[in-house]
C-alpha positions as CSV (number, residue, x, y, z in Angstrom):
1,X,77.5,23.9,296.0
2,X,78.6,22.8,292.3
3,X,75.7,23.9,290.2
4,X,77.6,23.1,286.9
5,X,78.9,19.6,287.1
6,X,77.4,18.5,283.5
7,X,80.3,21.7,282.7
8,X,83.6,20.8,285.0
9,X,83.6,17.0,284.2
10,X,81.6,16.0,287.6
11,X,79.0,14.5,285.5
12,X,79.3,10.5,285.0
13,X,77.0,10.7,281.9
14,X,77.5,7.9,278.8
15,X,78.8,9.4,275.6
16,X,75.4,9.0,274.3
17,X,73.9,10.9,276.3
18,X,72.6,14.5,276.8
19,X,73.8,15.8,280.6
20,X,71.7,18.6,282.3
21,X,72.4,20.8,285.2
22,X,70.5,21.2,288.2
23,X,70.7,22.6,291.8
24,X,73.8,20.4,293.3
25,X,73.0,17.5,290.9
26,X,72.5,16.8,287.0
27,X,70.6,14.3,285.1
28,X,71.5,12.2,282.3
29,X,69.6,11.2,279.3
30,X,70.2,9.0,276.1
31,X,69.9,10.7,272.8
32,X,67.7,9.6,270.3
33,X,68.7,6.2,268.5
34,X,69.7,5.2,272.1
35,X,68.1,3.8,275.6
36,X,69.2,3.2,278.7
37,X,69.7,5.5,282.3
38,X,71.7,7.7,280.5
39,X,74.8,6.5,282.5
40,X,74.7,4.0,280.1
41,X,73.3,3.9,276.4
42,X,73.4,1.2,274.1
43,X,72.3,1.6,270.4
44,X,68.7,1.1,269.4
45,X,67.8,-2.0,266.9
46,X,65.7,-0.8,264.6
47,X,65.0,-3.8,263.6
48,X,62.6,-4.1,266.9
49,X,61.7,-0.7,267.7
50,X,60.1,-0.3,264.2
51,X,61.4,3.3,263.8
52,X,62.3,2.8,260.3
53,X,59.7,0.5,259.4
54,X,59.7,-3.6,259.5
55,X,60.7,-6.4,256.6
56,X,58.2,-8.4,255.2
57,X,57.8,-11.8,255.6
58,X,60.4,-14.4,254.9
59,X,62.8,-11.6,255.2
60,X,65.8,-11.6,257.5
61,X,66.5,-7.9,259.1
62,X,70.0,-6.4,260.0
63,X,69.8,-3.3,262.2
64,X,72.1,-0.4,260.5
65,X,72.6,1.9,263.7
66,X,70.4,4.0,262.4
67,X,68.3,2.2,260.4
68,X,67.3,-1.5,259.3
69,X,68.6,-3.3,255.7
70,X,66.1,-6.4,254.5
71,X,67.1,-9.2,252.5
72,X,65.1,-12.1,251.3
73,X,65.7,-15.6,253.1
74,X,67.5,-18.3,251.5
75,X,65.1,-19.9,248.7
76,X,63.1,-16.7,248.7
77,X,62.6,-13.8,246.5
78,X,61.3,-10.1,245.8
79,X,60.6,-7.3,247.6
80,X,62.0,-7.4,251.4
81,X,60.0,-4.9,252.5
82,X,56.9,-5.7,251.3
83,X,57.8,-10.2,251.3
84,X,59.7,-12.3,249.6
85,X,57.9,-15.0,247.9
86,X,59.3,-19.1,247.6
87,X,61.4,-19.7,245.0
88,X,60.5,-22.9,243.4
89,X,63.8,-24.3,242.6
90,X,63.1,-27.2,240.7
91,X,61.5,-25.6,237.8
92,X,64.3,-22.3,237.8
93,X,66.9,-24.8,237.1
94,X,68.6,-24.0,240.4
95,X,68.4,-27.0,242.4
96,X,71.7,-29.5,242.7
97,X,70.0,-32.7,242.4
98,X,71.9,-35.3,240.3
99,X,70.5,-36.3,237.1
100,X,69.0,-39.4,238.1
101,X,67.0,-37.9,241.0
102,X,63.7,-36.5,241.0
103,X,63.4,-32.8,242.8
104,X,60.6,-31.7,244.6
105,X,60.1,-28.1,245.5
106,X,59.1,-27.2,249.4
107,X,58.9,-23.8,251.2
108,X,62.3,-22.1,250.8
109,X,64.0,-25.1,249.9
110,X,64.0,-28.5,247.7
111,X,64.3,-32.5,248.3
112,X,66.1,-34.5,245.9
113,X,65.4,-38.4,246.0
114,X,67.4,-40.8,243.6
115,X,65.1,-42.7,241.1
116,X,64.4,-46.4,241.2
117,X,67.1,-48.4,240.4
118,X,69.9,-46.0,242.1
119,X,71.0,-45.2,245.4
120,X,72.2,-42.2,247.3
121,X,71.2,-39.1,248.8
122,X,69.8,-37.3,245.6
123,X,72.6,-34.9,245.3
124,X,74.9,-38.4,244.0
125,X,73.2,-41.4,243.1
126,X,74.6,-44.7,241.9
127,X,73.1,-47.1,239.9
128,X,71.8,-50.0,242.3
129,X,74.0,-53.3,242.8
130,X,71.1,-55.9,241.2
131,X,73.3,-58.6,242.9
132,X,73.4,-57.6,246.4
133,X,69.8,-56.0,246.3
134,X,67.2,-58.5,245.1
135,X,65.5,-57.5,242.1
136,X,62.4,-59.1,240.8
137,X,63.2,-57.5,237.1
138,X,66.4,-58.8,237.1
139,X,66.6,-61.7,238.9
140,X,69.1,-63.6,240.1
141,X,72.9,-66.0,239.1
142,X,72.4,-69.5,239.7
143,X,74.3,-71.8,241.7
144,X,78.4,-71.8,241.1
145,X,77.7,-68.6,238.9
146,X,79.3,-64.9,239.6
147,X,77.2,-62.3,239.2
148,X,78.0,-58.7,237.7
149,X,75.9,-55.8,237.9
150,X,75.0,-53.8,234.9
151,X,73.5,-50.6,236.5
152,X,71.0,-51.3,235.5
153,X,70.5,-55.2,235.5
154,X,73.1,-58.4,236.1
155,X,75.5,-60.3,234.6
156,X,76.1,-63.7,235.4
157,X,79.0,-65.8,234.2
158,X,80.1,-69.4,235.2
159,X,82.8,-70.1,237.9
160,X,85.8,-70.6,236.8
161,X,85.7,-74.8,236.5
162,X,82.0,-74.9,235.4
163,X,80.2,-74.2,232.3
164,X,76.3,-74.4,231.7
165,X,73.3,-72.1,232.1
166,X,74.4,-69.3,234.9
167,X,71.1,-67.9,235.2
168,X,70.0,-71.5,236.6
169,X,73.5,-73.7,237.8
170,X,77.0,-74.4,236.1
171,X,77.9,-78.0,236.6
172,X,81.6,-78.6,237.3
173,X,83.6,-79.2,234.7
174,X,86.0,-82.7,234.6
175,X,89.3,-81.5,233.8
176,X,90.9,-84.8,233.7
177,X,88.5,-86.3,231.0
178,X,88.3,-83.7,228.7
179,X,92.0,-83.1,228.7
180,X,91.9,-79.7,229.7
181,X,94.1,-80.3,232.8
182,X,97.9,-79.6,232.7
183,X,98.9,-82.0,234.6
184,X,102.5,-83.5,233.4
185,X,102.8,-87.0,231.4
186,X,104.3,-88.6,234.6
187,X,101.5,-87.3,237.2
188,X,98.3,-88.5,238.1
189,X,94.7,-86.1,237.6
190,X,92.4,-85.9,240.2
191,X,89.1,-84.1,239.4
192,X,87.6,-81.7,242.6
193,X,84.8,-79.6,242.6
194,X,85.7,-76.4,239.9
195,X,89.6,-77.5,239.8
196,X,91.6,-80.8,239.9
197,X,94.9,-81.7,241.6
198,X,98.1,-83.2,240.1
199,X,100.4,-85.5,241.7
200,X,103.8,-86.9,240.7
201,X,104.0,-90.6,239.9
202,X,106.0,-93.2,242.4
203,X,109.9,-92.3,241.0
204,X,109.1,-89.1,240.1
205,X,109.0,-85.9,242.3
206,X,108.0,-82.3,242.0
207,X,104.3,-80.2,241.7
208,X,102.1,-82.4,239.6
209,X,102.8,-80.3,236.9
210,X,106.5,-80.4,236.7
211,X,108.0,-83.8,237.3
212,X,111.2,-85.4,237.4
213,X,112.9,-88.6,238.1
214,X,113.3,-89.4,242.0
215,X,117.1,-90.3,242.7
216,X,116.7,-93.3,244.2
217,X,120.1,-93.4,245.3
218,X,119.5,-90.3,247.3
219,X,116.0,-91.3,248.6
220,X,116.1,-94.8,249.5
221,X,113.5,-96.6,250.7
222,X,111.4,-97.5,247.9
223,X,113.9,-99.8,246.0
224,X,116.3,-100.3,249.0
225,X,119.7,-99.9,249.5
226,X,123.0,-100.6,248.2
227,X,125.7,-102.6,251.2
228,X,128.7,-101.2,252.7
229,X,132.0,-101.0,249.7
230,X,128.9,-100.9,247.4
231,X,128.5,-97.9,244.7
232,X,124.8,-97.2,243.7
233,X,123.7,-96.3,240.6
234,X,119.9,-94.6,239.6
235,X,118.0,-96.6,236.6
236,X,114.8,-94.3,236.8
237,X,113.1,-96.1,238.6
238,X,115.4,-98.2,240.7
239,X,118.9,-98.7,241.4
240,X,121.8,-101.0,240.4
241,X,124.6,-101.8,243.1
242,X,128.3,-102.7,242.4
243,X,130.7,-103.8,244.8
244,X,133.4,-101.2,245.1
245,X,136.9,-101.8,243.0
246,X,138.9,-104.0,244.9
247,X,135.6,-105.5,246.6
248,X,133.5,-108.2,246.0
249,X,130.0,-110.0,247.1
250,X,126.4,-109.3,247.2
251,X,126.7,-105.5,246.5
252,X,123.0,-105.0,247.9
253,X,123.9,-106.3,251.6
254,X,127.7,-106.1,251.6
255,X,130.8,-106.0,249.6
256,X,134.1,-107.4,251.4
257,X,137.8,-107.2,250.6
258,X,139.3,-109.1,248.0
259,X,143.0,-110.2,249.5
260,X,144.7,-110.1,246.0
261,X,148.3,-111.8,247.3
262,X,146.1,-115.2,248.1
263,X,144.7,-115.4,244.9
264,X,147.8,-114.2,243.1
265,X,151.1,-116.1,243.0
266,X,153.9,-113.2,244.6
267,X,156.5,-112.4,242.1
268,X,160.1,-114.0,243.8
269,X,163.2,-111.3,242.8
């Protein structure tokens, strides 16, 4: 019968542990700072058995194997093992709130909240769009006005085309009776709504605002046609048709061949 088997290695005990003979058998047992069967031993926290004491309130504990290490929570401060006390970070200075926010302490922590006439979540606010977010103070742009905000406040500037009070409505502005319009000397003006159109007079071609002389020759249709053995010449506007050398007739329908040896005597050799 082994009587020694904490000695020879029998023993199965945990590192931890303290191993004790007895008649054929042995018994384990977890040192101090430990707990378990003594087969197995894990570490005491001390942070729950209270050995070394407990942290105060708003305190966070870390267990030290032996011992415990207190710290004060986040937006606390003081004594950890006696309590950490709230830190009131908008009058320290130590909150992040932008400078158009108001800050507003709370246990541990702080709000932010942007100001009237700003938007955002405390930490970045931007001054308020008056255009897109009615505001009583500022009003609003009338009718054919753009509106620009100030930050605080508005802006507002007629269309381009229209003039008069923005604030109330800007009346469209006739381009083609006040001369303003640059349309060229051979096109027409047409007044629209905050613009005006230009378009090329009959014999002339091009943009409204560049014109030049239609071909006729080369677009008929308007002033007709010259006939066949007929060469047509442009006038601007217009066109002037000669019968062909050697031809002769009404040069606008048809030109026909002259037969030179029956008007002409022949030359006898």
């Amino acid at each position: 019968m082994n009587d020694n088997m904490c000695g020879d290695g029998t023993a199965k005990c945990d590192t931890h542990a303290t191993c004790t003979n007895g008649h054929g058998t042995y018994t384990c047992a977890c040192v101090p700072g430990y707990h378990g069967d003594g087969k197995t031993c894990t570490q005491d926290n001390d942070c729950t058995t209270g050995t070394y004491g407990t942290c105060g309130i708003n305190t966070a504990c870390t267990p030290l194997y032996p011992g415990i290490k207190c710290d004060c929570l986040k937006g606390f401060s003081g004594d950890a093992m006696l309590g950490c006390n709230d830190v009131n970070e908008c009058k320290s200075g130590t909150h992040n709130c932008n400078a158009n926010a108001t800050c507003t302490n709370t246990v541990g922590s702080f709000t932010c909240k942007c100001n009237d006439g700003y938007i955002g979540n405390g930490v970045k606010c931007d001054g308020e769009n008056d255009c897109t977010v009615h505001n009583p103070t500022f009003g609003n742009c009338g009718i054919n006005a753009a509106c620009t905000p100030l930050y605080p406040g508005i802006k507002c500037d007629c269309l381009e085309g229209f003039n008069g009070d923005a604030t109330s409505e800007c009346d469209d502005i006739d381009e083609c009776a006040d001369k303003s319009a640059t349309c060229h000397a051979d096109a027409t003006c047409t007044n629209t709504m905050g613009s005006y159109k230009c378009a090329c007079k009959p014999g002339y071609e091009g943009d409204g605002k560049t014109c030049t002389t239609t071909d006729n020759c080369k677009k008929p249709g308007t002033f007709g046609t010259c006939g066949p053995n007929a060469a047509c010449s442009p006038l601007f506007p217009g066109i002037k048709c000669n019968c062909l050398e050697g031809f002769d007739g009404d040069a606008t329908k048809a030109c026909d061949d002259i037969d030179e040896c029956k008007q002409e005597a022949c030359i006898m050799y």
